[in-house]
gemmi code that builds the backbone of each chain (N, CA, C; Angstrom):
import gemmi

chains = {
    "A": [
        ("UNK", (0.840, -1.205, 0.000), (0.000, 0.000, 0.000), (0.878, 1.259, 0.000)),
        ("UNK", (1.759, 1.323, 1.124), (3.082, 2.467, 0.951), (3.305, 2.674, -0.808)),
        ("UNK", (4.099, 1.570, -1.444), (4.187, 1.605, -2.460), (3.472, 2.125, -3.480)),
        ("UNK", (2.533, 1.949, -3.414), (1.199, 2.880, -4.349), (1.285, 4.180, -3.903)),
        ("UNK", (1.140, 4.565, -2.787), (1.431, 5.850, -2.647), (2.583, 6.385, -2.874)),
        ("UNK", (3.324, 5.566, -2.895), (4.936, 6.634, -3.742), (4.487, 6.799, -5.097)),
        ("UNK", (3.866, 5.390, -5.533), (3.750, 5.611, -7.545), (2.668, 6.783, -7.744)),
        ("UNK", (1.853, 6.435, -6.798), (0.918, 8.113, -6.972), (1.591, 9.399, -6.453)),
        ("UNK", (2.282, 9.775, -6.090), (3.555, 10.495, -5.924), (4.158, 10.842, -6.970)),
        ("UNK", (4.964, 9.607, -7.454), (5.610, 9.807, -8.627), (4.977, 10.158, -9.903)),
        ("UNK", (3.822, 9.182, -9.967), (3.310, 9.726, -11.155), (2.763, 11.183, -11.260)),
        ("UNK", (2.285, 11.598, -10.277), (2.328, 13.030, -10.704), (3.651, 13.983, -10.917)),
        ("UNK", (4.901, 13.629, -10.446), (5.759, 14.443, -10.896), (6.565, 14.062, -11.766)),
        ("UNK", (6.202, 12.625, -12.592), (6.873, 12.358, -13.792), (5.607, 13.202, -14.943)),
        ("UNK", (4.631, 13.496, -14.541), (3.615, 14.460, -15.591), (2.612, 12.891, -16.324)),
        ("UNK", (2.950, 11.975, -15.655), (2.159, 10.737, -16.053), (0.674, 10.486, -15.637)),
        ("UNK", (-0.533, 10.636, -16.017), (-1.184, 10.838, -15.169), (-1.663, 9.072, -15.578)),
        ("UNK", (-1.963, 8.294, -16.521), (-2.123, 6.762, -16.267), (-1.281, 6.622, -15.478)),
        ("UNK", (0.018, 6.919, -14.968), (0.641, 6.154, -13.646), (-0.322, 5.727, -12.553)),
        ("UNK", (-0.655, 6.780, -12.703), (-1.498, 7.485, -11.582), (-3.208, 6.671, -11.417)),
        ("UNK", (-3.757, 6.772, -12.603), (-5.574, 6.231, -12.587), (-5.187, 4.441, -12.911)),
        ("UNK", (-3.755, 3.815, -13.388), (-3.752, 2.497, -12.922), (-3.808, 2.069, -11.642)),
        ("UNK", (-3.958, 2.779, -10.762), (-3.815, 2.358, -9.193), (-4.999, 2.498, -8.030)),
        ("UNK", (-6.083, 2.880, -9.105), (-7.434, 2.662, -9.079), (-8.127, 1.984, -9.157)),
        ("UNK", (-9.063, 1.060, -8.784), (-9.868, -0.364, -8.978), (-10.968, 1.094, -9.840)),
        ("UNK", (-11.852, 0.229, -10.757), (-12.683, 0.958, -11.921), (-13.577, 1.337, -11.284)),
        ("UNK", (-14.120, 0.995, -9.936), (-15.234, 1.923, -9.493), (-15.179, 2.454, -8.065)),
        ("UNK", (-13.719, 2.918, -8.547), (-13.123, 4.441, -7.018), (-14.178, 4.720, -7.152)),
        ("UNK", (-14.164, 5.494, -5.419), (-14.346, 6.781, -5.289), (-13.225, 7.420, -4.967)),
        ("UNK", (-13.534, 9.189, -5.101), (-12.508, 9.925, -5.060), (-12.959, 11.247, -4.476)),
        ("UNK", (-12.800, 11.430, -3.265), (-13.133, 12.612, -1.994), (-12.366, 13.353, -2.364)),
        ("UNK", (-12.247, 14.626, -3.154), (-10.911, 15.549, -2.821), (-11.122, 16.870, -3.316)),
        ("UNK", (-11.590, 17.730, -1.894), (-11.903, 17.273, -0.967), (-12.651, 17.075, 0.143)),
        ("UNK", (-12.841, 16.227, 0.907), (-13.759, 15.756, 1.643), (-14.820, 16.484, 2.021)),
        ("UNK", (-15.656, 16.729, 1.614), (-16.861, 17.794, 2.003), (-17.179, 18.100, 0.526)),
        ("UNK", (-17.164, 17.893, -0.031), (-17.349, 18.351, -1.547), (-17.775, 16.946, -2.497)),
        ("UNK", (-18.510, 16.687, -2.949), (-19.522, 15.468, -3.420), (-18.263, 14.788, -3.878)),
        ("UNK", (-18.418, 13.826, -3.630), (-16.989, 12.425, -4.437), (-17.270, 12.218, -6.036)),
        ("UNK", (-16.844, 12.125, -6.204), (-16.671, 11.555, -7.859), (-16.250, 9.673, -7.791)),
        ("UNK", (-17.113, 8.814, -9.043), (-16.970, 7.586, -8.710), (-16.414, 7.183, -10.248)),
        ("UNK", (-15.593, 6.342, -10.325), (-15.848, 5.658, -11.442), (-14.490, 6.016, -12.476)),
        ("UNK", (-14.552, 4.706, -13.550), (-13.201, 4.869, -14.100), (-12.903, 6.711, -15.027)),
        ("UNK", (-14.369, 6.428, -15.494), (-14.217, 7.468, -16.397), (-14.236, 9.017, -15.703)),
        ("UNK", (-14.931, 9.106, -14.469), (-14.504, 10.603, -13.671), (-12.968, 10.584, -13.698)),
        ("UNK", (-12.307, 9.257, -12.694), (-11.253, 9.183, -12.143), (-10.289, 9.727, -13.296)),
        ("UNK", (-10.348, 9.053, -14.643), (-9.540, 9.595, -15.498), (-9.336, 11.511, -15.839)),
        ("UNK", (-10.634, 11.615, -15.907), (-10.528, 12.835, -16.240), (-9.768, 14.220, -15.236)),
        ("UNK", (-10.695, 13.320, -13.807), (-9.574, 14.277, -12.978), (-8.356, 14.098, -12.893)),
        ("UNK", (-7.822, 13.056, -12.969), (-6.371, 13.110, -12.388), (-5.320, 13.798, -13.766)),
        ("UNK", (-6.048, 13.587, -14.973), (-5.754, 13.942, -16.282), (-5.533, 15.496, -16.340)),
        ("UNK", (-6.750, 15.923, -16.018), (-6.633, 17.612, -15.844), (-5.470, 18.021, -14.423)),
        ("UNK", (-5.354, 17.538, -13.136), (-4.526, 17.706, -12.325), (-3.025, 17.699, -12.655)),
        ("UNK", (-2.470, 16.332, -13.468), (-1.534, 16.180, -13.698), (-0.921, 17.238, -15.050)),
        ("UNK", (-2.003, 17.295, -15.630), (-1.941, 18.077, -16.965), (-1.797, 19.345, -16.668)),
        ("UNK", (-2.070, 20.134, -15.233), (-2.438, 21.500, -14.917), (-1.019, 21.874, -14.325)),
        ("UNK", (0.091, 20.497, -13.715), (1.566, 20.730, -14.099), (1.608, 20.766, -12.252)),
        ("UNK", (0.200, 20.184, -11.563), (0.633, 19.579, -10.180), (1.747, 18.729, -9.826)),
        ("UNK", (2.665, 19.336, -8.821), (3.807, 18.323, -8.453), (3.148, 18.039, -7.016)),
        ("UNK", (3.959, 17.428, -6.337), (3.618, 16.715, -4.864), (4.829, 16.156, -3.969)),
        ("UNK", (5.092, 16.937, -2.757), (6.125, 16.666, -2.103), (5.754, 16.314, -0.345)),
        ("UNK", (6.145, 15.035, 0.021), (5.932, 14.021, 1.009), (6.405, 15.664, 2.114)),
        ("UNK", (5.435, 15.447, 3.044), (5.770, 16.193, 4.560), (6.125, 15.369, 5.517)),
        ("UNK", (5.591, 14.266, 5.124), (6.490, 12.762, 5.874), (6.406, 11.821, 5.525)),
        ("UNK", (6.975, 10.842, 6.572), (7.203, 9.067, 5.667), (5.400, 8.817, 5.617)),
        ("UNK", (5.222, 8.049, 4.775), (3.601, 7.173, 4.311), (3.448, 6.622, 5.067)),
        ("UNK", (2.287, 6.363, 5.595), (2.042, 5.495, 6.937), (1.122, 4.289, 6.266)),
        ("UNK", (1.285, 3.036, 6.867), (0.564, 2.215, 6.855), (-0.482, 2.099, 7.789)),
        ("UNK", (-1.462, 0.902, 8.216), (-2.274, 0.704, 8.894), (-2.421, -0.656, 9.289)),
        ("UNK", (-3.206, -1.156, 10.089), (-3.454, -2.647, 10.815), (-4.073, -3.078, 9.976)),
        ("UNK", (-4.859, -2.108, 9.213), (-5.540, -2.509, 8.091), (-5.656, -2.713, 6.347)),
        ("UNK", (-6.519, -1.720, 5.682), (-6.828, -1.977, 4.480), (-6.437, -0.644, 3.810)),
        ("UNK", (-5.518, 0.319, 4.576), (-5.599, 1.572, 4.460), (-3.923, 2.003, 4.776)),
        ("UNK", (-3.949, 3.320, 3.587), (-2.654, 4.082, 4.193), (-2.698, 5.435, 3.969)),
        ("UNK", (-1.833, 6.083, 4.372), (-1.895, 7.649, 4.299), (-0.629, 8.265, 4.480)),
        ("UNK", (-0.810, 9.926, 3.890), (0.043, 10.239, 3.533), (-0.302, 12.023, 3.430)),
        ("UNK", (1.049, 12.641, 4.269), (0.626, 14.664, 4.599), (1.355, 14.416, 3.375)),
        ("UNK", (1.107, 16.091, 2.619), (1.894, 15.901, 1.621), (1.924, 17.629, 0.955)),
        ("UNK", (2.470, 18.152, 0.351), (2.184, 19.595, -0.121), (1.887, 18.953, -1.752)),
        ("UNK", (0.622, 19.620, -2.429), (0.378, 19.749, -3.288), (1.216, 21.439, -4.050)),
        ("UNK", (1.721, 21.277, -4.993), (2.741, 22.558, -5.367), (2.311, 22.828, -6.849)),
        ("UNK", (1.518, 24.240, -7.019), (1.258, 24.672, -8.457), (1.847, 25.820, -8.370)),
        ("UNK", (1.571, 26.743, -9.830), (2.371, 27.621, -9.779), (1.609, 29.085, -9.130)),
        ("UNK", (2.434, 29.479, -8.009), (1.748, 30.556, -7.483), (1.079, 29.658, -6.019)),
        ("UNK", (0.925, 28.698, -6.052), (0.319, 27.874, -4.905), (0.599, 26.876, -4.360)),
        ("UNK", (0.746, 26.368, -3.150), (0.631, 25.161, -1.968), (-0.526, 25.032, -1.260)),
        ("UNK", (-0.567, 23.667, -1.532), (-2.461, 22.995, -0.543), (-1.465, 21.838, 0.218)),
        ("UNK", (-1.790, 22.321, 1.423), (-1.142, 20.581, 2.773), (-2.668, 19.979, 2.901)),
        ("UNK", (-2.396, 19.108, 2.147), (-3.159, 17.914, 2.159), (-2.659, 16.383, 2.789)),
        ("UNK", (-3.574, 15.925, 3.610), (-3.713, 14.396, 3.838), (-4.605, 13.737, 3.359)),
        ("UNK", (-3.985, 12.751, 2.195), (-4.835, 11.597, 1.955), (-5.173, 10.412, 2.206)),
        ("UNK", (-6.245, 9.919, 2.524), (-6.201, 8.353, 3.152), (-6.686, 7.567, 2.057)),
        ("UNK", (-6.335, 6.576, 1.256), (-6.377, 5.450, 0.834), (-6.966, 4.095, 1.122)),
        ("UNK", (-7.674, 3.686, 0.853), (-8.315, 2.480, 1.027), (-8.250, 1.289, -0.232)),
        ("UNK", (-8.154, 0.177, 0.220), (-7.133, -0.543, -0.658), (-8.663, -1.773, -0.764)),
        ("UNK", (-9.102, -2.076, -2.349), (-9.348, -3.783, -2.326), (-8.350, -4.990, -1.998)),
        ("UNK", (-8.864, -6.331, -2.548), (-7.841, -7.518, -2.314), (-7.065, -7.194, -3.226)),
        ("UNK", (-7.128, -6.834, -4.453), (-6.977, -7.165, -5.623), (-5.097, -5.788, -5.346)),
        ("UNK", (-5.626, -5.266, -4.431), (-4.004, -4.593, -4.405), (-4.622, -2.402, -4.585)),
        ("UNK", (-5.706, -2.402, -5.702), (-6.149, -0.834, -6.066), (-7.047, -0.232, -5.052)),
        ("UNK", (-6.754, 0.666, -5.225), (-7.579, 1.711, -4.781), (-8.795, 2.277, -4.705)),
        ("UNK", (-9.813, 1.871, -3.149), (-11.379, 1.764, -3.955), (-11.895, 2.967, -3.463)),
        ("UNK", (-10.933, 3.374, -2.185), (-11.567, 4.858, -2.257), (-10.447, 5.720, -1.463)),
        ("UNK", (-10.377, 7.415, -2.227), (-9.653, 8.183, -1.470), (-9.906, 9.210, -0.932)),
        ("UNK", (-9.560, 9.630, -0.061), (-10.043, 11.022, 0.463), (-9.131, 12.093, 0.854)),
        ("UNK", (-9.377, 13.138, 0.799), (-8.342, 14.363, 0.509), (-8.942, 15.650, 1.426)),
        ("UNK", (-7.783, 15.428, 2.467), (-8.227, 16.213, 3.929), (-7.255, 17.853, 3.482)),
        ("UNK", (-8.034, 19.067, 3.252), (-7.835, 19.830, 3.217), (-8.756, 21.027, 3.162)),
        ("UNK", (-8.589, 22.112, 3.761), (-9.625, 23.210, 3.787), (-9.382, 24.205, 3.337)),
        ("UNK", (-9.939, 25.471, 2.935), (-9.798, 26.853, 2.641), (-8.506, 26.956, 3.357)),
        ("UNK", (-7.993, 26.888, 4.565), (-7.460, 27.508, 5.055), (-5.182, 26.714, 5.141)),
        ("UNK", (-5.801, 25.627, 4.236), (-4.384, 25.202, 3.639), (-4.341, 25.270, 2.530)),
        ("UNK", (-4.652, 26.407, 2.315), (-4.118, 27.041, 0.826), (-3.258, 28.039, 1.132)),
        ("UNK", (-1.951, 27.757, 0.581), (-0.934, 29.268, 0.483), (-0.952, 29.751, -0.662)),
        ("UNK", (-0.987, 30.995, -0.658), (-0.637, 31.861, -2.552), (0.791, 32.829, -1.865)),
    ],
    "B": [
        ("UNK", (-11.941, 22.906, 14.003), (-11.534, 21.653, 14.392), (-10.247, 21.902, 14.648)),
        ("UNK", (-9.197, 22.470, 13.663), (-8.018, 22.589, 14.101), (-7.337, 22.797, 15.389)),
        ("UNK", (-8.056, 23.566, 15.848), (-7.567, 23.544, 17.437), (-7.956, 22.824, 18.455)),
        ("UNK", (-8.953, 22.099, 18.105), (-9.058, 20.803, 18.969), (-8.263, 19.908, 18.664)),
        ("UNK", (-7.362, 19.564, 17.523), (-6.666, 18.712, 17.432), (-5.297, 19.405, 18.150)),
        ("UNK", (-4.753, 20.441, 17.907), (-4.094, 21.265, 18.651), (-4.117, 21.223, 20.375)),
        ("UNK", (-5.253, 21.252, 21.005), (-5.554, 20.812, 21.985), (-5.330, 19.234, 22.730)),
        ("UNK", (-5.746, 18.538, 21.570), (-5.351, 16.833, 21.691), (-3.558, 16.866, 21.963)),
        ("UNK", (-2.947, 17.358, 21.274), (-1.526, 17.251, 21.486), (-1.122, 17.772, 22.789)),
        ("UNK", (-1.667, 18.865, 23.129), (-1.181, 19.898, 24.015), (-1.364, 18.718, 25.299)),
        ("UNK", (-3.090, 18.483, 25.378), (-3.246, 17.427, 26.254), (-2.284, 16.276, 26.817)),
        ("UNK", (-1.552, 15.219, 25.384), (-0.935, 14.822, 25.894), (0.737, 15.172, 26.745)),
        ("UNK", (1.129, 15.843, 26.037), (2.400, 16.704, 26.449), (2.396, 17.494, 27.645)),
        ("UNK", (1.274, 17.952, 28.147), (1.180, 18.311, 29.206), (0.829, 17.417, 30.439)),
        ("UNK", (0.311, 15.940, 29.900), (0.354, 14.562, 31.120), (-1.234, 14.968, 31.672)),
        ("UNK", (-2.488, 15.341, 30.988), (-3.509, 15.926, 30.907), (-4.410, 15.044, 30.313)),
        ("UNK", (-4.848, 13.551, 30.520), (-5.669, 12.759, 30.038), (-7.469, 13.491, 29.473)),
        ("UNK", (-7.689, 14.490, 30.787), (-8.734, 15.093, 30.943), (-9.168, 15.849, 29.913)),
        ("UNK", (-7.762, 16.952, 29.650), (-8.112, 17.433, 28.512), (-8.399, 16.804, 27.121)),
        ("UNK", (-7.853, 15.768, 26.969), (-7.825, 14.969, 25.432), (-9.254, 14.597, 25.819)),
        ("UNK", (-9.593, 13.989, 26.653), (-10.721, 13.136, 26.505), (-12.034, 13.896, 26.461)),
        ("UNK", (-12.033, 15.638, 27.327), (-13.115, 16.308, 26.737), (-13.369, 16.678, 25.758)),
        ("UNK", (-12.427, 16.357, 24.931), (-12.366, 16.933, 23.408), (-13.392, 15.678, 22.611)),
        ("UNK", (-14.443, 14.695, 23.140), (-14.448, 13.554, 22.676), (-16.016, 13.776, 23.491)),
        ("UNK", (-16.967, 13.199, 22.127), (-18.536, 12.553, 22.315), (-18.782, 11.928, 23.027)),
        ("UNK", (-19.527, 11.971, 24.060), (-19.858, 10.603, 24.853), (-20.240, 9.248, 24.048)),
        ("UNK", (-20.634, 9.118, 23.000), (-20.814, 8.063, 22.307), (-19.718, 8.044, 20.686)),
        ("UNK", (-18.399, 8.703, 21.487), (-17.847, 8.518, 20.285), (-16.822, 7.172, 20.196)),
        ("UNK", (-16.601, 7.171, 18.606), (-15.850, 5.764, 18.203), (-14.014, 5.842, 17.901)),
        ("UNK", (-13.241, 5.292, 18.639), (-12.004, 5.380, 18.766), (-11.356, 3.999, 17.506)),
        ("UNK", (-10.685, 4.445, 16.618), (-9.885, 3.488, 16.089), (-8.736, 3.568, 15.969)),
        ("UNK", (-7.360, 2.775, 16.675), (-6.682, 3.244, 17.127), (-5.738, 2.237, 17.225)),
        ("UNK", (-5.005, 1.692, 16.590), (-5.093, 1.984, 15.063), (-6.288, 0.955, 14.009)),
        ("UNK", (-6.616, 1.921, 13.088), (-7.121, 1.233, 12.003), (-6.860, -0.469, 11.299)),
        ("UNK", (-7.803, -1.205, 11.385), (-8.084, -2.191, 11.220), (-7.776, -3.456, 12.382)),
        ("UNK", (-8.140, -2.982, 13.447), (-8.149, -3.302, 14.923), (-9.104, -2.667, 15.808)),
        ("UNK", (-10.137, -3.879, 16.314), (-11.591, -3.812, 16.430), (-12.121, -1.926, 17.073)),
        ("UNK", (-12.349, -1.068, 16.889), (-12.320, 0.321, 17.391), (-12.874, 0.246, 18.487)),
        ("UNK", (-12.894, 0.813, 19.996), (-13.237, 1.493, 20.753), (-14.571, 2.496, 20.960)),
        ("UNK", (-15.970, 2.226, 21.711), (-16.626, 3.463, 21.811), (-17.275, 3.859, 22.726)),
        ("UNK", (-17.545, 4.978, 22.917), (-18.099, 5.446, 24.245), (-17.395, 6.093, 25.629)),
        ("UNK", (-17.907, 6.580, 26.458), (-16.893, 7.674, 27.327), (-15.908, 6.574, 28.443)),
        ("UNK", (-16.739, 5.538, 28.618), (-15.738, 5.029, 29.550), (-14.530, 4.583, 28.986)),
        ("UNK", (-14.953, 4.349, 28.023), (-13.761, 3.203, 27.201), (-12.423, 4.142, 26.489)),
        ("UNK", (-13.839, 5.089, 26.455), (-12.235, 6.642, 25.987), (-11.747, 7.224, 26.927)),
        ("UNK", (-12.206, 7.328, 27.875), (-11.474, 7.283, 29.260), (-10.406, 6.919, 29.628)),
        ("UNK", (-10.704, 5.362, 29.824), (-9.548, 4.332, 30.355), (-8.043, 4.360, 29.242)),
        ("UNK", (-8.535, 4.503, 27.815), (-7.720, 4.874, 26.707), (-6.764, 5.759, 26.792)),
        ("UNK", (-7.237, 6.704, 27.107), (-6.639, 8.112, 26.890), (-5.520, 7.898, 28.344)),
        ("UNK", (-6.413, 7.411, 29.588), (-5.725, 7.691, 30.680), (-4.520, 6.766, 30.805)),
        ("UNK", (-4.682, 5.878, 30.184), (-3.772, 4.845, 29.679), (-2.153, 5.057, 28.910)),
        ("UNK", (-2.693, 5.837, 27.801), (-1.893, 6.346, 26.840), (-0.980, 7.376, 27.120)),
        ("UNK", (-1.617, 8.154, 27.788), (-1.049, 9.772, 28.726), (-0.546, 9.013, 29.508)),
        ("UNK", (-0.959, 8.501, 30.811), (-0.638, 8.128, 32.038), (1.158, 7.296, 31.549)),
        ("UNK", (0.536, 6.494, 30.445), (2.373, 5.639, 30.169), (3.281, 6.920, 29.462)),
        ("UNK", (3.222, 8.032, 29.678), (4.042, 8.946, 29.210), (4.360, 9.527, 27.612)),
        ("UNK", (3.404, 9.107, 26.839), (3.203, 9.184, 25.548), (2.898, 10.549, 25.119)),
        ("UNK", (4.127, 11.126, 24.728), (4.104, 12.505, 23.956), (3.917, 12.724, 22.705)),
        ("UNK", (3.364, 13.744, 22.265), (2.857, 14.075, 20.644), (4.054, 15.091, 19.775)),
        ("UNK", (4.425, 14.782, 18.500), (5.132, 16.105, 17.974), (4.752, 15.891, 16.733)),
        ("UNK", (4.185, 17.169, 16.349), (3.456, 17.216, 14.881), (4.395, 17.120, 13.731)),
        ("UNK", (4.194, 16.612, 13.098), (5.183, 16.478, 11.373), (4.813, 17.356, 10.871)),
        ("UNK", (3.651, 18.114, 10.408), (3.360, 18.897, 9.499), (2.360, 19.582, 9.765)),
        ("UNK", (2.155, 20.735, 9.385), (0.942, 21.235, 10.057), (-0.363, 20.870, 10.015)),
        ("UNK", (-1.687, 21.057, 10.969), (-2.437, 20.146, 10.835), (-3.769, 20.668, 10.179)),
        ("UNK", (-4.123, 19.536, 8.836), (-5.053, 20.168, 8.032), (-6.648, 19.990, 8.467)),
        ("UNK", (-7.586, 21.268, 7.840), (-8.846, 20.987, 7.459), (-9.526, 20.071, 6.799)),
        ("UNK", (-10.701, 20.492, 6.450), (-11.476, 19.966, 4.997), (-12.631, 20.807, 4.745)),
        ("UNK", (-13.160, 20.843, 3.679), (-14.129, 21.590, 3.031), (-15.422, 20.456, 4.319)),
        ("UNK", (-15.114, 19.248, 4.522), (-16.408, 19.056, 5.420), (-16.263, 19.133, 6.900)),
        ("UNK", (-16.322, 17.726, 7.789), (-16.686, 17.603, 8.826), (-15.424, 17.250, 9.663)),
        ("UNK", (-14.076, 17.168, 9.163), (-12.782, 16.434, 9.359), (-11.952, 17.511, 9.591)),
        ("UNK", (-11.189, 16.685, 10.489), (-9.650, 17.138, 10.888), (-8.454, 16.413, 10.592)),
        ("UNK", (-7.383, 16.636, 9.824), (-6.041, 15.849, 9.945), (-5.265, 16.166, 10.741)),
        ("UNK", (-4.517, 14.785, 11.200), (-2.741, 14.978, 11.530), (-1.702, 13.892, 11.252)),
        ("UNK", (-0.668, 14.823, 10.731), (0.714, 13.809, 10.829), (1.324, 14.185, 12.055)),
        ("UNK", (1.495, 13.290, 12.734), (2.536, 13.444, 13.971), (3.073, 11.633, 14.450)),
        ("UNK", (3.860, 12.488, 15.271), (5.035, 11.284, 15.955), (4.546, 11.058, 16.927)),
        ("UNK", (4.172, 9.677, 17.661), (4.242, 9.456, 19.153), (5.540, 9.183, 19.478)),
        ("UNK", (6.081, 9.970, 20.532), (7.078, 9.209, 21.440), (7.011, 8.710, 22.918)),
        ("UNK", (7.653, 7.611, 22.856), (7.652, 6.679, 24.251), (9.051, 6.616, 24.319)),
        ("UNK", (9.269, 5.810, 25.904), (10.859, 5.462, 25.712), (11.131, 4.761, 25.044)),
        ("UNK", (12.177, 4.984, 24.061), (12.859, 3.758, 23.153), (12.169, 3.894, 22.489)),
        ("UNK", (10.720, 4.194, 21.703), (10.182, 3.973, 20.343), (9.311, 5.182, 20.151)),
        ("UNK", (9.128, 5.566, 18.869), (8.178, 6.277, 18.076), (7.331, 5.635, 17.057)),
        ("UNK", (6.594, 5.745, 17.106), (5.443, 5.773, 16.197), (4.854, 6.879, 15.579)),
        ("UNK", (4.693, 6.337, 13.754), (4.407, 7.866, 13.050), (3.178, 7.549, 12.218)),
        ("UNK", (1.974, 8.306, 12.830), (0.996, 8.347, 12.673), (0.164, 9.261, 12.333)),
        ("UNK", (-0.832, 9.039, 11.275), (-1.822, 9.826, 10.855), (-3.400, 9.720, 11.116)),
        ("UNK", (-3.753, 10.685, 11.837), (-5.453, 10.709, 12.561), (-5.931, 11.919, 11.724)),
        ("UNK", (-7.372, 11.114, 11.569), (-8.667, 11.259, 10.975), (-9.450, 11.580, 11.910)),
        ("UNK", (-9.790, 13.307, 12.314), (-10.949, 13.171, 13.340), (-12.123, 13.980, 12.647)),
        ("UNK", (-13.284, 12.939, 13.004), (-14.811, 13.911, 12.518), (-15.140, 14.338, 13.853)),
        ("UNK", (-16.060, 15.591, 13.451), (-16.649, 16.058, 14.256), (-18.372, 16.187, 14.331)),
        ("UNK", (-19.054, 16.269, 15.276), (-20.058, 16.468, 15.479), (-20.871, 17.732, 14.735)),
        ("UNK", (-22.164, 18.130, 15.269), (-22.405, 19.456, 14.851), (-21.984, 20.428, 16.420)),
        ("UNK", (-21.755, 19.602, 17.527), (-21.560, 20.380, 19.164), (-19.999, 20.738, 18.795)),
        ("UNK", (-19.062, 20.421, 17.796), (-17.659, 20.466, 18.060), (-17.004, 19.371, 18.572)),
        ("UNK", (-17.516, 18.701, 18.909), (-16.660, 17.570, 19.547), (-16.467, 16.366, 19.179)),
        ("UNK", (-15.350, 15.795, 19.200), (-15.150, 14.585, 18.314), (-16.059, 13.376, 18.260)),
        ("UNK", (-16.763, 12.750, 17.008), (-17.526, 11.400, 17.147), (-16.989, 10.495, 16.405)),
        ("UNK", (-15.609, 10.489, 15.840), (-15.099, 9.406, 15.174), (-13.259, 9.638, 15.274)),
        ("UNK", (-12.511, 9.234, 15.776), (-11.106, 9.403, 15.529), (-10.517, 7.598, 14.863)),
        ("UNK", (-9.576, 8.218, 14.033), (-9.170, 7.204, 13.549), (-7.584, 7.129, 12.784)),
        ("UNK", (-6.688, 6.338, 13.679), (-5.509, 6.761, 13.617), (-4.422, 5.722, 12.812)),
        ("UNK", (-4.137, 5.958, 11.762), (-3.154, 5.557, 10.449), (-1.418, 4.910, 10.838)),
        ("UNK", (-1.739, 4.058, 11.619), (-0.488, 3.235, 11.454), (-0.378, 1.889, 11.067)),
        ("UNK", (0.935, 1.350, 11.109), (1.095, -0.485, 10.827), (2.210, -0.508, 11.552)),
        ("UNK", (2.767, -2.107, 11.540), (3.768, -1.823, 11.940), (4.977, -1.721, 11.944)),
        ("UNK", (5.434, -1.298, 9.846), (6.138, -0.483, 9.535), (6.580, 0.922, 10.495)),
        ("UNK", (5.465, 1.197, 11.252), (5.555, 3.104, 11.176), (6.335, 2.996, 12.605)),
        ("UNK", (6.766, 1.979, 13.282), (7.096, 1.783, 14.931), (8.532, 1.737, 14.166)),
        ("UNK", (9.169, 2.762, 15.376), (10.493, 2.448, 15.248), (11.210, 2.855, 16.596)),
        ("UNK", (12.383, 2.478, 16.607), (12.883, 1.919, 17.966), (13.950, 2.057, 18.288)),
    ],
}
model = gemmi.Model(1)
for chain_id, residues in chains.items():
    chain = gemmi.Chain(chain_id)
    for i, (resn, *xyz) in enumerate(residues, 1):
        res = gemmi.Residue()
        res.name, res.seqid = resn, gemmi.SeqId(i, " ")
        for name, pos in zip(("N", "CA", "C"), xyz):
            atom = gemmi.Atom()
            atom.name, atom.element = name, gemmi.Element(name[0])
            atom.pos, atom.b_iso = gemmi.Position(*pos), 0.0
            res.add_atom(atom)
        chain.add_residue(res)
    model.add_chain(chain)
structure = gemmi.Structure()
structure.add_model(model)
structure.setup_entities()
């Protein structure tokens, strides 16, 4: 699970965004963020992460990835555009199958820097 | 929310079970860590907290601690004990009174180190 979260890491700062929506089971959900209606499904999932990665989002770890006892991992992290930083935590939830069935993206008005 | 989680730290670092635990629903649900059966209700968060504090368990934040557009609070932080840390990420919802009805805290046991 760590591992996925580095490749979702990476894939956004290799500018890859399939890195990124392979690590998705086809009917995510996707909280981000949390308070704001989820988006489900292969074909949302693509589009957002497509426009994110495409909009030239990088992403830099605020600490090591944490695992869990469970089915789940997470990860603080600075989202970095140009002119802007969002500190976001995301939690991850994992099927058997290894992907990602749902994520959520802990951030408010008030972790936004310009 | 932020400063109740702010408060949660302060609580423990100051050897203040009382304070952490007023920060908490009488019928709220403790998971601690995630995917290990959760905890609920005041006695049981009680004995928890007084437990956790009482064995000398200090908090130091990794990163600063985020919002969300909904009902949530994040944190990355470190527990330290003697001889080991643990680096962990909590998920707290809140009520509509302010006060916590769900905490849920992001380790394995990768994140223990010693």
């Amino acid at each position: 699970m760590k591992s996925a979260l580095q490749a979702y890491v990476d894939g956004f700062n290799s500018g890859d965004p399939a890195a990124v929506t392979s690590l998705f089971a086809d009917d995510a959900v996707v909280a981000d963020p949390v308070g704001n209606p989820p988006i489900e499904g292969r074909a949302a999932i693509d589009e957002f992460y497509t426009g994110a990665v495409g909009a030239g989002a990088k992403l830099s770890l605020d600490a090591p990835i944490r695992g869990s006892h469970g089915d789940r991992a997470a990860m603080a992290f600075s989202v970095h555009m140009p002119g802007m930083r969002i500190r976001v935590i995301d939690i991850m939830t994992f099927g058997d199958d290894g992907r990602i069935v749902r994520m959520e993206a802990h951030w408010g008005p008030g972790d936004v820097e310009s």
